[in-house]
C-alpha angles and dihedrals in degrees: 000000000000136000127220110223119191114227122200148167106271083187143342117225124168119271105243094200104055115038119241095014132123126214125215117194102210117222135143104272139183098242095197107072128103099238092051096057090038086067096039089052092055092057084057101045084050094050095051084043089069095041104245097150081059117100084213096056089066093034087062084045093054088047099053086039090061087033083063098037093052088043096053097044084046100053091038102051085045090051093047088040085052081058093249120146112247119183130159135251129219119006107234131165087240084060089053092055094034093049087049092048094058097033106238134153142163098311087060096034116033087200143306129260114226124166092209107107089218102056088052113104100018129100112237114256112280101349091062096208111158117252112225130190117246096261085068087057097058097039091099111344121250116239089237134006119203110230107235090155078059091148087051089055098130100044086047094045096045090047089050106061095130091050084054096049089046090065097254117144127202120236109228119196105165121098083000138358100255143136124256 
């Protein structure tokens, strides 16, 4: 026979990874205590705090969203115009929507580096860009790499020294297109 178990948030914290996010660890909990319904009470209050059960509050995000998306195309299909190298790193599922969403392929993007052995080799979904392994990112160095393992800045940065003192330059896009 089986037996029905109710899961719940026990709390809710930020996710410190990906910006924006929560994160709710799942357990079998009795949902009927105080302290249970005061977090999750807080979450609620936040999130009304930062007016997210406001239609303005998404409108603004739309907006920054297209104001990104315009920015990076932008900056990508002027560097590759002005004849400089521009590959990927890193790629993410967040790349892939992110690729899609602007609309860039392997004219904007010559291929992503990704250190994962079953990515090589492939094209990312719907843009169709090549994935290289690292050793094609530093053979020679790109001009500029656009930083889809953005939540992941300081571990890259850090890993990427060479490609710094070579003169290359990383391609941010979350919260803002700039160049680190």
């Amino acid at each position: 026979m089986r037996q029905m178990v109710l899961i719940g948030f026990l709390h809710a914290e930020h996710g410190s990874i990906y910006a924006g996010s929560w994160r709710h660890p799942e357990a079998a909990t009795d949902f009927t205590t105080p302290a249970y319904f005061q977090r999750i009470a807080r979450v609620l209050e936040e999130e009304e705090r930062q007016g997210l059960h406001l239609a303005a509050t998404y409108d603004e995000f739309r907006r920054r969203c297209e104001r990104n998306r315009d920015e990076l195309v932008t900056l990508i299909r002027d560097l590759r115009r002005s004849g400089r190298r521009v590959v990927g790193y890193a790629a993410t599922s967040k790349s892939t929507t992110v690729l899609n969403y602007c609309g860039l392929g392997p004219a904007d993007i010559e291929f992503i580096s990704d250190t994962t052995p079953l990515k090589q080799g492939k094209f990312t979904p719907g843009s169709h860009i090549p994935v290289r392994a690292p050793e094609a990112f530093a053979n020679p160095y790109p001009d500029f790499a656009v930083l889809f393992g953005w939540n992941h800045e300081v571990e890259i940065l850090g890993k990427e020294k060479a490609f710094a003192a070579a003169g290359g330059r990383c391609i941010k896009f979350v919260p803002q297109v700039e160049l680190a």
